[in-house]
C-alpha positions in Angstrom: 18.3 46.9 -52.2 18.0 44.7 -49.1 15.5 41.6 -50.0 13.7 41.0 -46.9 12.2 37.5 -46.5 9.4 37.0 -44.0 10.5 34.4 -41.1 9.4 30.7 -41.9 9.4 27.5 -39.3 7.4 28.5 -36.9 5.5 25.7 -37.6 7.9 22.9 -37.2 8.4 24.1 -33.6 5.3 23.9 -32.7 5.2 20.2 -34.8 7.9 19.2 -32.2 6.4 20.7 -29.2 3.2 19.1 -29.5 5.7 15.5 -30.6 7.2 15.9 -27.0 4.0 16.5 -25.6 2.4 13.8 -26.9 5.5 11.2 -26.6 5.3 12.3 -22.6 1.7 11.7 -22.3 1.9 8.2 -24.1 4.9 7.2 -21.9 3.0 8.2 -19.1 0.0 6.3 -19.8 1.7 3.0 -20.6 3.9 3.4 -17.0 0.4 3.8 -15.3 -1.2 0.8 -17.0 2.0 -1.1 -16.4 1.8 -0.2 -12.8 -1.9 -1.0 -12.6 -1.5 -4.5 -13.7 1.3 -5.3 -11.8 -0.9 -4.1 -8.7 -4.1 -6.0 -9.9 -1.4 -9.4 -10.0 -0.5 -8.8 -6.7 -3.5 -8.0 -5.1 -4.6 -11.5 -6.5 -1.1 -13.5 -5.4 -2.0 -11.9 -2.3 -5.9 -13.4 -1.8 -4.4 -16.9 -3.2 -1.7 -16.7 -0.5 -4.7 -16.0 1.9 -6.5 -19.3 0.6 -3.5 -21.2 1.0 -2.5 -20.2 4.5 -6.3 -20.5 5.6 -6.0 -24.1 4.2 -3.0 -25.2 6.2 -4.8 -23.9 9.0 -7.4 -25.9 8.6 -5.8 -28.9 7.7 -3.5 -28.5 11.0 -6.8 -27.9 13.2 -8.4 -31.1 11.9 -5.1 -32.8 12.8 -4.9 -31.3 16.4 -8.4 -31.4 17.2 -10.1 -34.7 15.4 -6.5 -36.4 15.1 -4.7 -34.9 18.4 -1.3 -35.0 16.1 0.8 -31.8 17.0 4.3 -32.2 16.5 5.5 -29.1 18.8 7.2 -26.8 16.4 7.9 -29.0 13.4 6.7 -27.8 10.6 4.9 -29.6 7.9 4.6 -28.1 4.3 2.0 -29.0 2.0 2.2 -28.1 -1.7 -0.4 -26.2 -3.8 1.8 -25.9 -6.4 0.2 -27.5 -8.9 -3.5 -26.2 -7.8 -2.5 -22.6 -7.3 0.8 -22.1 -7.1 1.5 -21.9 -3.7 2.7 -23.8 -0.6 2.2 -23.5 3.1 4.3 -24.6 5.6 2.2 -25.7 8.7 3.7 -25.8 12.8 2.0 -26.4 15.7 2.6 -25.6 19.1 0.7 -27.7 21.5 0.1 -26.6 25.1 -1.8 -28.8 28.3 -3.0 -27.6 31.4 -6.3 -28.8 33.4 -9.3 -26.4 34.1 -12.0 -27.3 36.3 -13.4 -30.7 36.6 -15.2 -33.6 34.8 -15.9 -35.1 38.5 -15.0 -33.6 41.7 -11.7 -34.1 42.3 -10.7 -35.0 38.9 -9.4 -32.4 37.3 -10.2 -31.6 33.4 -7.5 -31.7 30.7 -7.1 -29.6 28.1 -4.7 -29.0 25.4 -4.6 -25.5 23.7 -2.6 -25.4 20.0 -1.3 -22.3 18.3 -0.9 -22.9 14.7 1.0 -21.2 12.7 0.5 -21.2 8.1 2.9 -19.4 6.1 2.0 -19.7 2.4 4.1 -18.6 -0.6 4.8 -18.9 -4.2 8.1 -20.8 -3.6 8.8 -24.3 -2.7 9.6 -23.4 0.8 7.9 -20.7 3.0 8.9 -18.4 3.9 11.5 -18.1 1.4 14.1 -15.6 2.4 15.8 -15.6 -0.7 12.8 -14.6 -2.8 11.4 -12.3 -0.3 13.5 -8.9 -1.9 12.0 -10.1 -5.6 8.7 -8.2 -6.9 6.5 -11.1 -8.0 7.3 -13.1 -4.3 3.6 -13.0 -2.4 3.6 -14.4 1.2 0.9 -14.3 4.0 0.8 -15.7 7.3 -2.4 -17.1 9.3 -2.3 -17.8 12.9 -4.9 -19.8 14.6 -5.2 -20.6 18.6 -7.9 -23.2 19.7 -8.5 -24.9 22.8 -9.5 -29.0 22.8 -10.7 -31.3 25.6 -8.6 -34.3 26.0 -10.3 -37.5 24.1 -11.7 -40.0 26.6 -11.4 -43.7 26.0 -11.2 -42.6 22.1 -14.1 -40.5 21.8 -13.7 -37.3 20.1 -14.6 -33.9 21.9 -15.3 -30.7 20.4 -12.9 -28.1 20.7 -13.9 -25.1 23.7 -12.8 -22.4 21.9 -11.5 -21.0 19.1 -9.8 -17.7 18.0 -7.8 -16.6 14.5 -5.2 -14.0 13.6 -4.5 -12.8 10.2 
């Protein structure tokens, strides 16, 4: 006589199935979360580079316009470092030409300035060296604005003034 045994371990397959299941959801989920906060650190790198760069460009405006210092393409770089951690390198590109006149037959002077603020996590910016890494943030600002050429000293307000981002 044949002794016929009814089939068993159907269970543990299913044990593993759901194991698998489960392990792929939970790897899943941490992947996305990872991703998410790497996204969310960025996104803020990103809006402190912004900050940064929008300072140098102020900061080189008050110099061209209230201090009429602007060293044609040298740049300048301020460090943030210890604030934020950022820097900004600053150049400025003067340029003078006369538009109308202040008196007839005297023509008027002005000076138009392009700045230029690149702000980075690094020492230097840009940094072309850091720029392939994941956690490097850089942003640059550009900022044209007209000035009226000072007379005996006196400071005139700038005649226009336009920003790129």
């Amino acid at each position: 006589m044949i002794n016929h045994r009814p089939q068993t371990g159907f269970a543990y397959i299913a044990a593993i199935l759901i194991l698998v299941a489960l392990s792929t959801l939970g790897i899943t989920v941490t992947r996305l979360s990872t991703t998410q906060q790497t996204t969310t650190a960025q996104d803020a790198g990103l809006a402190f580079a912004l900050q940064t760069a929008r300072a140098g460009t102020e900061w080189g405006l008050h110099r061209a316009l209230v201090n009429s210092s602007c060293v044609g393409g040298t740049g300048t770089t301020l460090d943030f470092r210890a604030t934020n951690g950022f820097s900004v390198t600053v150049t400025c590109w003067p340029f003078s030409f006369d538009e109308g006149e202040s008196a007839p037959g005297v023509p008027l002077s002005k000076t138009a300035y392009t700045l230029s603020a690149v702000a980075c996590n690094s020492s230097v910016c840009p940094d072309d060296s850091k720029a392939s890494q994941p956690d490097y943030v850089e942003r640059r600002r550009t900022v044209t604005a007209c000035g009226l050429a000072p007379v005996s000293g006196v400071k005139r307000p700038p005649c226009s003034v336009e920003s790129a981002e």
